[in-house]
N, C-alpha and C positions, 0 to 999 in steps of 0.2 A: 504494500500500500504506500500509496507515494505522499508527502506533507511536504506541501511549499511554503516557506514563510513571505508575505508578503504587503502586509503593515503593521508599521510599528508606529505607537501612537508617540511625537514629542509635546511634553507638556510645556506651554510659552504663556506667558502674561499680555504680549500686543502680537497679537493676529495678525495685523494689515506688519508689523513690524520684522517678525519672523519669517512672513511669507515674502518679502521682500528681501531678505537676509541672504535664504535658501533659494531663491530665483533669480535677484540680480546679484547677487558678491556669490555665491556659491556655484551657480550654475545646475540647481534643478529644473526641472519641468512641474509646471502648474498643471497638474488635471484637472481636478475640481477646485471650485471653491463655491458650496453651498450651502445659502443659511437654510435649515432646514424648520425653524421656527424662532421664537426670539429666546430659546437659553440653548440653542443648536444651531454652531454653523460649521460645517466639516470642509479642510481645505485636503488637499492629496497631492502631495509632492514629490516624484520621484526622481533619482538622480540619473543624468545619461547613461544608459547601455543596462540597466540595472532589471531585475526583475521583481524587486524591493520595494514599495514606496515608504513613505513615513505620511501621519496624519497629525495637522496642528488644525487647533478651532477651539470654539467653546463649548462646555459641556460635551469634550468627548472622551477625557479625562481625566481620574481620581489623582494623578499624581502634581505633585507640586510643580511649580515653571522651574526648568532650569536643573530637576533631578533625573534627568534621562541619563548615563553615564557610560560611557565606554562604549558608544558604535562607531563600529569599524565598514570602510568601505575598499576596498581592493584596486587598485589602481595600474597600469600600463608603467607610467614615469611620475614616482612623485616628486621629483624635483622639480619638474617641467609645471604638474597640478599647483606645486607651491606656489612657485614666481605667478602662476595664474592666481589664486587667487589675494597672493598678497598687493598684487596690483588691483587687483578691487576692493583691496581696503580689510580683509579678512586677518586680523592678527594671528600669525600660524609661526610653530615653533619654525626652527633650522630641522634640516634632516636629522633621524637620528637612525643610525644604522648599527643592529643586531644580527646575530645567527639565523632569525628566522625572517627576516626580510627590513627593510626600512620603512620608517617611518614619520609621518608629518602629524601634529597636532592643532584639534583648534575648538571653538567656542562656540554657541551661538549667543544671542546676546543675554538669555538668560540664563546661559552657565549650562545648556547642556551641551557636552563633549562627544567629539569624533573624534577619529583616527584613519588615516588614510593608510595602508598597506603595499609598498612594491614588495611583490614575492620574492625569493629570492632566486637564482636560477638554477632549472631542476639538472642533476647529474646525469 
């Protein structure tokens, strides 16, 4: 039996703030963005090439703004990703390179965390 993971909800304090964060400085795609009633508006953002999305809005999550922690997205070149998005303004660490591939870090504005991933290369 096959299970695809395919959203994950990030919890954010400004809507129109986060969805601009992750669309123009990051580079996702807007799928949705619908208010579904006035304590319900579901936006859907998923990142290029990805089969993932992530969902930010109101009332569509119990967890605090900003306690989403440790999502990782897998990348081609992330040094290449870096200089991209630190030229949009994305405060993101320097490379940091380990045994099991390298690594970029960053923020969204309320504090929940990625990690971008280049693999390392296979033997």
């Amino acid at each position: 039996m096959e299970m695809k993971l395919e959203l994950v909800p990030v919890p954010v304090s400004d809507v129109d703030a986060a969805k601009a964060f992750y669309v123009d400085r990051v580079g996702f795609n807007l799928d949705h963005d619908h208010r579904v009633n006035d304590q319900i508006r579901f936006v859907q953002l998923t990142p290029p090439g990805s089969a993932c999305s992530i969902a930010i809005g109101e009332g569509i999550s119990q967890m605090a703004p900003g306690s989403q922690k440790g999502l990782q997205m897998v990348v081609n070149d992330v040094a290449a990703l870096r200089e991209v998005l630190a030229s949009r303004g994305v405060e993101v660490s320097e490379v940091d390179h380990m045994a099991w591939g390298s690594f970029v870090f960053f923020s969204d504005p309320d504090g929940n965390t990625w990690s971008l991933q280049q693999l390392p290369p296979r033997s």
